[in-house]
C-alpha positions in Angstrom: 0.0 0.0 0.0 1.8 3.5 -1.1 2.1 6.0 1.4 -0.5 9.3 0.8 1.3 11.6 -1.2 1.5 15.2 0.4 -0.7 18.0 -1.1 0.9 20.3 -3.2 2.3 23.3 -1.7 1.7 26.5 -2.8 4.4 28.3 -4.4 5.5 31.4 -2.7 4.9 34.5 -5.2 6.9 37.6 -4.4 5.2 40.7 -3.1 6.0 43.7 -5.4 7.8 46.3 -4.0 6.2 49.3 -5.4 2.7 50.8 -7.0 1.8 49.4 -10.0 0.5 51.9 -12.1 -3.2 50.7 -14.1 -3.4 50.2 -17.6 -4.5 53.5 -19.0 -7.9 54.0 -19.8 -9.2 53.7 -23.8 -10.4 57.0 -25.3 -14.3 55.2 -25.3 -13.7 55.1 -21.4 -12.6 58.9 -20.9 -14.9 60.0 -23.1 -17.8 58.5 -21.0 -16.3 59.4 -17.9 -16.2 62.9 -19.0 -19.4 62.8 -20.4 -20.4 61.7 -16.3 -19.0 64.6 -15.0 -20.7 67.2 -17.6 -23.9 65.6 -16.4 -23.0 65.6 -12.9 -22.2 69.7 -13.1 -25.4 70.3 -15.5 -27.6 69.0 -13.3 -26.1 70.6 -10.0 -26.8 74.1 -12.1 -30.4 73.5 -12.7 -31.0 72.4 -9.0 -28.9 75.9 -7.9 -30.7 77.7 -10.8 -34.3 76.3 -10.1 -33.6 77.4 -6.1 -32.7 81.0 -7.6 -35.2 81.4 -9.5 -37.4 81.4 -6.4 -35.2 83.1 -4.1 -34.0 86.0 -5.8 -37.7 86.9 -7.0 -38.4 87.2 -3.1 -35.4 89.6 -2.7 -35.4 91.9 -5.2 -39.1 92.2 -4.6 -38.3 94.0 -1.5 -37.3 96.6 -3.7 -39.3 99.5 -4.0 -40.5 100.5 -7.9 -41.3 103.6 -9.1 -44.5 102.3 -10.1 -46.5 104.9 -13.2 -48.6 108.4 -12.3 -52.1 107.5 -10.7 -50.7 103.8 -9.2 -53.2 102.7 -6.4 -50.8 101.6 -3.1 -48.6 98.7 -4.0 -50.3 95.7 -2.5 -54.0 97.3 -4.3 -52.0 98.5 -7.4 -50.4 94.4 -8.1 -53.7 93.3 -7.3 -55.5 95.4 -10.0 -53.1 95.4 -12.6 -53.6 92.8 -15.3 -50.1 93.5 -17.3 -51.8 94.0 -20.3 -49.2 97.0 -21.2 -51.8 99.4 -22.4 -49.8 101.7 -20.0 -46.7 101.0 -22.1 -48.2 101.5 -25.3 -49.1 105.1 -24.8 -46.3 106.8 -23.1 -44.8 109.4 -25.6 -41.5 108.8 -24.3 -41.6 104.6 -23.4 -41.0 105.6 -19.9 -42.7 102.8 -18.2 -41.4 99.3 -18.8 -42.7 96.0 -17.5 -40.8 94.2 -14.7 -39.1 90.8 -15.3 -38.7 87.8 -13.6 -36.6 89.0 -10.7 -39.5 91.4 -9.5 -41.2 88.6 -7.8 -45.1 89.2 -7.5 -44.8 92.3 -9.7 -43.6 90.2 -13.1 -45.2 91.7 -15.5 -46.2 94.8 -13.9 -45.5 98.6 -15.1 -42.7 100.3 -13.8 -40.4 103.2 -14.3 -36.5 103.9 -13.8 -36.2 107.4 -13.7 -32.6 107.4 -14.6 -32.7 105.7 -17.8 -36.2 108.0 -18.6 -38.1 109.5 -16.7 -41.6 110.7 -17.3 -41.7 114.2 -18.5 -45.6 114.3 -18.9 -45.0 115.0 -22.4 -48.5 113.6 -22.9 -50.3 116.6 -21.0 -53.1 114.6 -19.8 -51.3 111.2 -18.3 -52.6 109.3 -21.1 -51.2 105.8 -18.7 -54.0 106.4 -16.5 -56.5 107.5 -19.0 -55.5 104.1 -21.1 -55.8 101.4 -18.0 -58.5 99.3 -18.2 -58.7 98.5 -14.5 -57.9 101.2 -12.6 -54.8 100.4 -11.1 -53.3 103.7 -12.4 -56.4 106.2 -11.4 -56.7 109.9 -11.5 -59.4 109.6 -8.4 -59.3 106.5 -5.9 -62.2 104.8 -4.6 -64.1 105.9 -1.4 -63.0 103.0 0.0 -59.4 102.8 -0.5 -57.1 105.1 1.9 -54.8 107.2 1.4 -51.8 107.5 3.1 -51.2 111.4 4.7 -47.7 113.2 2.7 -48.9 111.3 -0.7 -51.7 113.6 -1.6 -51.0 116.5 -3.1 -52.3 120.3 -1.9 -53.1 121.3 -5.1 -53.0 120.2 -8.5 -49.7 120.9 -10.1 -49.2 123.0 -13.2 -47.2 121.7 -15.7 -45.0 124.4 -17.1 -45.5 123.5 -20.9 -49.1 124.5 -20.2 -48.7 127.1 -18.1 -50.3 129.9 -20.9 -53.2 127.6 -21.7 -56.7 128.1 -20.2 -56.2 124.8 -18.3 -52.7 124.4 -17.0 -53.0 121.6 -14.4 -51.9 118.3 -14.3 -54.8 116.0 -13.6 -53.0 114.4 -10.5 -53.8 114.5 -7.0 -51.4 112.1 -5.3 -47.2 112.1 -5.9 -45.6 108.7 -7.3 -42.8 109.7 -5.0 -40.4 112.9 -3.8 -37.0 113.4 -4.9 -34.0 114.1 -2.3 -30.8 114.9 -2.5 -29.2 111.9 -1.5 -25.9 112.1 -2.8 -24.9 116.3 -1.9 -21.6 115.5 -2.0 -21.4 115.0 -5.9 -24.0 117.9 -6.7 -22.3 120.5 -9.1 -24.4 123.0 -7.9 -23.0 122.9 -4.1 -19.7 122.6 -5.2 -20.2 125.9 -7.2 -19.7 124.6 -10.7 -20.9 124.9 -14.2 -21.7 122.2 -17.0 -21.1 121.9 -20.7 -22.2 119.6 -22.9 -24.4 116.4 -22.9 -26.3 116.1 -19.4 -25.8 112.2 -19.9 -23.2 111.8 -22.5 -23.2 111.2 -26.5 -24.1 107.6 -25.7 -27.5 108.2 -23.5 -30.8 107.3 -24.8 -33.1 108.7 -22.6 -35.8 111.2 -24.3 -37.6 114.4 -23.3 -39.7 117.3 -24.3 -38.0 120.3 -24.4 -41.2 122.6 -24.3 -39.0 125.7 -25.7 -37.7 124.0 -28.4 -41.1 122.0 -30.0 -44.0 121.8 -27.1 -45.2 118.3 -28.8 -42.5 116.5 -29.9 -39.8 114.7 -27.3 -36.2 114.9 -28.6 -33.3 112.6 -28.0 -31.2 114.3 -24.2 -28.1 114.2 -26.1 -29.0 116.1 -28.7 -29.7 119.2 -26.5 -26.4 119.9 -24.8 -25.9 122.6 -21.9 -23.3 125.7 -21.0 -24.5 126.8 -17.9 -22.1 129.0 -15.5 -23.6 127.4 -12.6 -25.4 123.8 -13.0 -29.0 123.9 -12.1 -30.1 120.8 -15.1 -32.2 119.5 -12.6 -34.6 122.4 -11.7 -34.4 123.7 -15.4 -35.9 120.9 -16.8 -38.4 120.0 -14.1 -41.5 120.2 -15.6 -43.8 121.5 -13.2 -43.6 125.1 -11.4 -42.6 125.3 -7.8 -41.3 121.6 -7.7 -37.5 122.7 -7.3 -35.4 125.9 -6.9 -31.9 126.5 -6.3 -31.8 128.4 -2.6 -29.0 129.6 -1.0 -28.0 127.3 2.2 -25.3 126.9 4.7 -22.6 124.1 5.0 -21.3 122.4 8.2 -18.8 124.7 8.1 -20.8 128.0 8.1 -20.1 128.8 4.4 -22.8 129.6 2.1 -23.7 127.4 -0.9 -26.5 127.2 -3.5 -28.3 123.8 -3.2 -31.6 122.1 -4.9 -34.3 122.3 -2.7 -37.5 120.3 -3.3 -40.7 121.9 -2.8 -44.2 120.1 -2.0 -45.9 119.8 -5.5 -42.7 117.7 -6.6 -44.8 114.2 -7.8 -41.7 111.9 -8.4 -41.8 111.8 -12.0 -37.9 111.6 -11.8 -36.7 114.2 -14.6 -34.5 115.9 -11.9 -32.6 112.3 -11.5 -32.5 111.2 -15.3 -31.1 114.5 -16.1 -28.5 115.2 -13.0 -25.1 115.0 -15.2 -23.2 113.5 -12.2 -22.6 109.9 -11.7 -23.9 108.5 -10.0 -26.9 111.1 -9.8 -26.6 113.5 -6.6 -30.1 113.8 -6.9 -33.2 110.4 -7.1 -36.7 109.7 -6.6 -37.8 107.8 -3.7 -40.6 105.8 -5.0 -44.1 105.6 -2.4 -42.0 108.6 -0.5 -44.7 110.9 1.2 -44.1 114.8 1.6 -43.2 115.6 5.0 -43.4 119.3 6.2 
């Protein structure tokens, strides 16, 4: 009888002694993998964006718009405006623009920027409130709707184009804002100095009617340049009487210097800030602002 023959013993293999490197990958298989990551980033934007695009509405909303003459308070005004840009369609000078996404609950809804154009009432008779259908932009507010002390006007202001016509008065009784002079630092006018030339440079688009030059028809800002020894654009070109004056006032440090002043029947229609040549403007609207005495 033969003896059991021993199992085979494993042969020892020796350990290498350093990293071994892996085959590099076929072009098929970095394509793919890059074709991964692409995905992986793409789809990371559109959750970020998606997030965005209902967080930043809710910020920017917070912002306050300088919303078209006549507007009803904000919360009644977003509730009675439709969007249907009738508003839009009839301002002589394309003031009033409709807000975009970022506006929150007011996409869609009339507003104005004063700085890139302002509304110079070169319609005469507010033809925005006279085209909405709803009366989100009124000249008279419901009974039952307040309104809030400082927005109402004392008397109805007289636009200065009209100011040798039977009827002279603006048909508005409550402001779309006030302008102040936020920024007095930059203002030519307290610094004592003149300005010639454009009022917004060769480049600016904004529009207005020069009442001395052609009563009906608004002309391009650039193409009426200034030389004026001391700068007073802003209450030049205001376009109602007794809105803003150039007074004499003192400085911290006692001396005297000429300032704009605004007066009570400013309404906020924001010439004053879309024609102020410094940049930023020394001078804005505050929209929903009242009139404090």
């Amino acid at each position: 009888m033969e003896p059991d023959k021993p199992e085979d013993e494993p042969v020892p293999v020796a350990k290498p002694t350093g990293k071994v490197k892996p085959p590099p990958l076929s072009l098929s298989k970095r394509q793919a993998l890059r074709r991964k990551f692409l995905r992986t980033v793409l789809l990371t934007g559109g959750v970020l964006g998606a997030a965005l695009s209902g967080y930043l509405p809710m910020v920017y909303a917070r912002r306050q718009r300088l919303r078209p003459p006549g507007a009803l308070e904000e919360k009644d005004f977003l509730a009675s405006c439709i969007k249907c840009g009738q508003c839009v369609q009839v301002c002589p000078v394309q003031a009033i623009k409709l807000a975009d996404l970022v506006d929150g609950f007011g996409v869609g809804v009339p507003h104005i920027d004063a700085r890139d154009q302002a509304c110079d009432f070169s319609c005469d008779a507010v033809q925005c409130i006279l085209a909405c259908p709803t009366g989100a932009l009124t000249y008279t507010k419901p009974e039952f709707l307040p309104v809030r002390q400082g927005t109402q006007l004392a008397a109805k202001p007289i636009l200065l184009a009209k100011e040798k016509d039977a009827e002279p008065t603006l048909n508005l009784k409550e402001r779309m804002g006030v302008a102040r002079l936020t920024r007095p630092e930059l203002c030519l006018a307290i610094k004592g100095k003149g300005f010639k030339g454009q009022a917004r440079g060769a480049a600016f688009k904004g529009r207005m009617r020069y009442f001395k030059v052609d009563r009906w028809k608004p002309i391009p800002v650039a193409e009426h340049p200034y030389d004026v020894a001391e700068c007073d654009l802003c209450v030049r070109e205001c376009p109602l009487k007794g809105a803003i004056s150039i007074e004499t006032v003192y400085a911290p440090d006692g001396t005297q210097r000429k300032s704009p002043v605004v007066h009570e029947p400013c309404v906020g229609c924001g010439v004053c800030e879309m024609i102020c040549p410094t940049e930023t403007a020394s001078i804005e609207i505050v929209p929903r602002e009242v009139w404090r005495t």
